[in-house]
C-alpha positions in Angstrom: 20.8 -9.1 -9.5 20.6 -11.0 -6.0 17.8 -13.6 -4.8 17.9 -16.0 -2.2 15.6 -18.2 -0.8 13.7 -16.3 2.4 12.0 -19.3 3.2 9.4 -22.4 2.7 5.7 -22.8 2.8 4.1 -25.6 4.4 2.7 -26.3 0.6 6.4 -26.9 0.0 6.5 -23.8 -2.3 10.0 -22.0 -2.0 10.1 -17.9 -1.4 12.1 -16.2 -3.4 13.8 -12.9 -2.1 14.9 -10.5 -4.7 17.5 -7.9 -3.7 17.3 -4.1 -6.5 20.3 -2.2 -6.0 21.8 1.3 -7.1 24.6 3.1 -5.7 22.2 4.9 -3.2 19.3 2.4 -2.2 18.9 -1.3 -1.9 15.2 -2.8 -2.1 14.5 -6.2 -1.2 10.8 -8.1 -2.5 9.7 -11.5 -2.3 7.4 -13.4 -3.9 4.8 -14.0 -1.7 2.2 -11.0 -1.9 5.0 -9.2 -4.0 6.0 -8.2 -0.7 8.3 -5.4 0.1 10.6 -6.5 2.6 12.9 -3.8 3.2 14.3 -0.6 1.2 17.7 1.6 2.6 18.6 4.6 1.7 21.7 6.1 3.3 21.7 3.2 5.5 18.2 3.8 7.2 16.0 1.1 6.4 12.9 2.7 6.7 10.1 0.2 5.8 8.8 -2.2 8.5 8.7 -6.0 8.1 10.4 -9.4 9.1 13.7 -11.3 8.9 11.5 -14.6 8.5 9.0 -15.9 6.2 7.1 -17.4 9.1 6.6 -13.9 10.4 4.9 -12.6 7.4 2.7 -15.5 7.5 1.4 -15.5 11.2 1.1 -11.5 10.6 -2.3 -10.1 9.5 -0.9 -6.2 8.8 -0.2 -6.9 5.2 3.4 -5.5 6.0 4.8 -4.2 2.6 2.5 -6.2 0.5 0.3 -5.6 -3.0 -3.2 -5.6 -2.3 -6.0 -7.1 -4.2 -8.0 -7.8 -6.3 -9.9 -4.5 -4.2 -8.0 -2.4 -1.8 -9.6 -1.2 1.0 -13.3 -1.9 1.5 -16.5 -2.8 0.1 -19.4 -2.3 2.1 -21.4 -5.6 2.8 -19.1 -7.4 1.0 -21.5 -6.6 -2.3 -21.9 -5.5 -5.1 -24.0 -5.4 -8.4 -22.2 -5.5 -12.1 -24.4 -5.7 -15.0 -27.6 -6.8 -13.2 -26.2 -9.1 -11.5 -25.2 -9.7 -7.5 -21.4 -10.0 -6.1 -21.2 -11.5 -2.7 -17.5 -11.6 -1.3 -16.0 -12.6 1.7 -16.4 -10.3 4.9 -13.3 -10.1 6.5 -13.6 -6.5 8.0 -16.9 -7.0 10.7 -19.6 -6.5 8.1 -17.4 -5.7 5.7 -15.3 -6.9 2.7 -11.4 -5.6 2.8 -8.1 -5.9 1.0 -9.5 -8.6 -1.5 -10.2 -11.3 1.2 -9.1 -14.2 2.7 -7.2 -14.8 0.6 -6.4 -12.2 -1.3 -3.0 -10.8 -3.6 -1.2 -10.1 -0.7 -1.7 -14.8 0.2 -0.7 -15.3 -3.3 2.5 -16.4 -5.1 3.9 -14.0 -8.0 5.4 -14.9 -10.7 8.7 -13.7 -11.2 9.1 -12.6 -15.3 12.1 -10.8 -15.1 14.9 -9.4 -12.8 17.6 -6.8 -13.4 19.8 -5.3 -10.9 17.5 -2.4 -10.5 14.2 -4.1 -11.8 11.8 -6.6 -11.1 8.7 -7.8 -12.9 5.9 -9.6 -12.0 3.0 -11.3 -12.7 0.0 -13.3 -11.2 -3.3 -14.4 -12.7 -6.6 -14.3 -10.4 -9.6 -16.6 -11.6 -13.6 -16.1 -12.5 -14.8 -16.4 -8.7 -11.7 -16.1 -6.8 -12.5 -14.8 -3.4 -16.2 -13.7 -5.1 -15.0 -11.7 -8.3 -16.0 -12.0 -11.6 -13.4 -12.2 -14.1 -10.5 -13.6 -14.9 -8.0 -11.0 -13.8 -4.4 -10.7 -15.1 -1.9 -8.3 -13.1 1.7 -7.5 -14.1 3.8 -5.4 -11.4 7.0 -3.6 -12.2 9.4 -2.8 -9.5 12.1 -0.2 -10.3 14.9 1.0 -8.0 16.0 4.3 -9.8 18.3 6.6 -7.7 17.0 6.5 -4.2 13.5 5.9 -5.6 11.5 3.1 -6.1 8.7 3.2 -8.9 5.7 0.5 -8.8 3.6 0.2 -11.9 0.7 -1.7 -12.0 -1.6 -2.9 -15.4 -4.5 -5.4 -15.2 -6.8 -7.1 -17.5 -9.7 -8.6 -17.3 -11.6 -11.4 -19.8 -15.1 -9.6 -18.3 -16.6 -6.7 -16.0 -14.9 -6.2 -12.9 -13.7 -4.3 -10.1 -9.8 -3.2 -9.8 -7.9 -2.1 -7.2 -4.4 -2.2 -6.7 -2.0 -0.4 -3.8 1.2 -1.0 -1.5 0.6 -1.7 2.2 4.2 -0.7 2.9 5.0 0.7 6.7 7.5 3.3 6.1 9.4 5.0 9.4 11.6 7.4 7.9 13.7 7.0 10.9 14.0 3.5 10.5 12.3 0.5 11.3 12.3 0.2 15.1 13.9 3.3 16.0 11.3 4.7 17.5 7.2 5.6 16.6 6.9 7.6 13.7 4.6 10.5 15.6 7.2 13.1 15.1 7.0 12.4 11.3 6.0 16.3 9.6 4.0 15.7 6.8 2.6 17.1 3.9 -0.5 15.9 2.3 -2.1 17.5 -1.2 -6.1 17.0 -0.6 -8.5 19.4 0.6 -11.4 17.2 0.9 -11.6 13.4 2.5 -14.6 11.0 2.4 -16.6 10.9 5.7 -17.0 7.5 6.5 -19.8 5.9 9.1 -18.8 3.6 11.8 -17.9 0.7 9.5 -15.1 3.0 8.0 -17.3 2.8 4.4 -17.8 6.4 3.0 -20.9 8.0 3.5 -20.7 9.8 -0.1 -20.0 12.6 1.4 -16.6 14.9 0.9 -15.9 17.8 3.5 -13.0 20.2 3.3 -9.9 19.5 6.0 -9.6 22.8 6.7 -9.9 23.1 10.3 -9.7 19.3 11.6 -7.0 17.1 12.4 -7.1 15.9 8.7 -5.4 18.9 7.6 -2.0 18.4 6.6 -2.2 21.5 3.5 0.2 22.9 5.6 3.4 21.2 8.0 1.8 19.0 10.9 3.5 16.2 13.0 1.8 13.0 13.0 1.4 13.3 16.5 0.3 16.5 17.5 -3.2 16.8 17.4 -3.8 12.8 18.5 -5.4 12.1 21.7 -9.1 11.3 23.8 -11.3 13.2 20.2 -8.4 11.9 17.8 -7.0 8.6 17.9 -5.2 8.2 14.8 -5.3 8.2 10.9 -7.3 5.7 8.7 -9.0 8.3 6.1 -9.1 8.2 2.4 -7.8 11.7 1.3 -8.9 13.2 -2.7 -6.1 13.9 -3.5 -5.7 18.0 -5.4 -2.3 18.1 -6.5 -0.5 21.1 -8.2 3.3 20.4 -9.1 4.7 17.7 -11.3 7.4 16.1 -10.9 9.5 13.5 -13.1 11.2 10.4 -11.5 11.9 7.1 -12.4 10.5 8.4 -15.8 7.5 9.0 -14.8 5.8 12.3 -15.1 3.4 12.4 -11.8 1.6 14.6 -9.4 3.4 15.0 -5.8 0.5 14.2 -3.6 2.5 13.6 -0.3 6.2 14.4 1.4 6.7 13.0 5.0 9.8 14.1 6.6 11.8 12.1 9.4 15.2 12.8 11.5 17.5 12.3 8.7 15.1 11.8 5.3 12.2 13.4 3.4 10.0 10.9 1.5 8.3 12.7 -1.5 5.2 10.1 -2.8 3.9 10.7 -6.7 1.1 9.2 -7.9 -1.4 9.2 -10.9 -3.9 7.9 -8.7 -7.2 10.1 -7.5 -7.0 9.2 -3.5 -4.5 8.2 -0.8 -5.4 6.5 2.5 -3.3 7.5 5.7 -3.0 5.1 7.8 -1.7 5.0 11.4 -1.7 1.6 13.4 -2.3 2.4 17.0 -3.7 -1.0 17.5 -0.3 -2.4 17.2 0.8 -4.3 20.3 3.8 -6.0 21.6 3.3 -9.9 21.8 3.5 -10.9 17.9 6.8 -11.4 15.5 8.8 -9.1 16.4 10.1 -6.6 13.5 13.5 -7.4 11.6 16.2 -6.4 14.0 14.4 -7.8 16.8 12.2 -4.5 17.4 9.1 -5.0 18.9 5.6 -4.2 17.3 4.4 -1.1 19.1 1.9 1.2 18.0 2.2 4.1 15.4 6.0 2.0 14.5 5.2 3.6 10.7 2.3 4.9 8.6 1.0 3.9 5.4 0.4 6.1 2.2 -1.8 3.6 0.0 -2.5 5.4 -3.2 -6.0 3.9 -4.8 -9.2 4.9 -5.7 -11.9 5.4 -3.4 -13.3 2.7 -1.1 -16.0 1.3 -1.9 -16.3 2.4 -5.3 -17.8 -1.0 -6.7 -20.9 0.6 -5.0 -21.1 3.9 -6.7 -20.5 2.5 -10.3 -16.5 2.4 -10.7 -15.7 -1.0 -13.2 -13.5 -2.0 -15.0 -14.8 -3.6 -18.1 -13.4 -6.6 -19.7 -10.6 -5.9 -22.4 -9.6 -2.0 -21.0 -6.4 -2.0 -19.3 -6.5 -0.8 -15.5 -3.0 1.5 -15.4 -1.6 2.4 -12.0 2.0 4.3 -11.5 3.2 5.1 -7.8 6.4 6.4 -6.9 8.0 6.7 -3.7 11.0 8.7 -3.5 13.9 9.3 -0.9 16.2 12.0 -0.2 18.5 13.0 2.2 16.9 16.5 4.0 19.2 19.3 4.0 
């Protein structure tokens, strides 16, 4: 097992890099956010992110990292838990998103053990941290398996809560910086979505993508059906999968396979949704990519496997003492 330091904060706290390695990948994480800074398969690195620490932290995309303590959003930045009223910080217009201002993907993990091919860690988040109840402990288990890499979440909480955990990697199957990742064909298990209002918070409501540019049942490009009516992808997919598979040990639904130049990316997960996401508002002007590439719009896409946004609102908990469970797998092959 390899680590390194990737860099200082101005709290004097070192980052710690980690470096996973099998005979066909290499992954690298660090510490802050649990952060995924790069993984190669058949020498294509094909997650975005930076060669310094000062890059992650001037960023705001949440490039590679674990979100939390609530992915995605809550609308108002509200909720109410056993009669009584949440308020949490709105960093999304109106809107609460990705656990806050500070939120997992700020924090420092703490390393509990490190293999060649594994990597575990931990972080505790407190009673009213960032407006939550509860005191919150998270464990995260990285495993490089193969050309796969597993991440398996558990959390606990000493009270009610609200819990959920995802991966904010940018994957471009062609590489980071080798071009936009609109030629991506992709595959995507769900034949409903949740229609959301203007605010991006779902309106309860679950039509079928049969017919709209959501529909990826069958092979579409990324790219082909954007334009003046359809921008890009940020939609929460429910997810109906059909075939099993096992990897990493883990026996999961596939839910998504996204196919580049070179490699096909097949995404398991026991989770009930899966956000697309496609950043068109990425512009030239900030840190660069590692490499030196420059941040251009659609440069990857993200498959964030979570529940529903907003669910604190329509009466999904998780109650002090049950253990919140959460397996995604991401696996890499070459295409033949």
């Amino acid at each position: 097992m390899e680590k390194r330091v990737f860099g200082t904060l101005p709290s004097g706290n070192e980052i710690i890099e980690y470096t996973l390695r099998t005979e066909s990948a290499e992954a690298g994480i660090i510490t802050l956010g649990a952060t995924v800074t790069h993984l190669t398969v058949s020498g294509i690195n094909v997650i975005l992110g930076f060669e310094r620490l000062e890059d992650y932290l001037a960023d705001g995309s949440r490039q590679g990292t674990i979100i939390g303590r609530y992915a995605n959003r809550i609308k108002n930045g509200h909720f109410s838990l056993n009669g009584t009223e949440y308020t949490l910080v709105k960093n999304s217009g109106n809107n609460h998103i990705h656990g806050g201002t500070i939120g997992f993907d700020r924090r420092i993990w703490t390393v509990e053990s490190a293999s060649d091919t594994e990597l575990t860690l931990s972080l505790d988040s407190y009673d009213g941290e960032e407006g939550y109840p509860g005191n919150l402990h998270v464990t995260l288990v990285y495993r490089l398996c193969g050309s796969s890499l597993s991440i398996d979440y558990t959390a606990i909480s000493d009270a009610d809560t609200v819990c959920n955990l995802t991966n904010h990697s940018y994957f471009n199957l062609n590489g980071c910086g080798n071009g936009d990742v609109k030629g991506h064909r992709m595959l995507l298990f769900a034949q409903r979505y949740s229609k959301v209002d203007a605010e991006l918070i779902p309106t309860g409501e679950h039509p079928e993508v049969t017919g709209t540019p959501l529909d990826f049942l069958t092979v579409h490009t990324i790219g082909e059906r954007l334009g003046e009516e359809f921008a890009g992808y940020d939609h929460n997919y429910i997810l109906t999968p059909s075939e099993h598979r096992t990897v990493c040990g883990y026996e999961l639904p596939i839910v998504a396979v996204a196919e580049g130049d070179r490699l096909r990316m097949t995404v398991l997960t026991d989770q009930p949704c899966i956000q697309l996401y496609t950043p068109r508002g990425f512009s030239a002007g900030g840190p660069n990519f590692r490499g030196g590439y420059e941040k251009l719009p659609f440069a990857g896409f993200c498959l964030e496997a979570q529940l529903e946004p907003d669910s604190p609102n329509n009466g999904v908990f998780l109650r002090g003492g049950e253990i919140y469970r959460h397996t995604t797998v991401y696996s890499l092959t070459e295409r033949t």
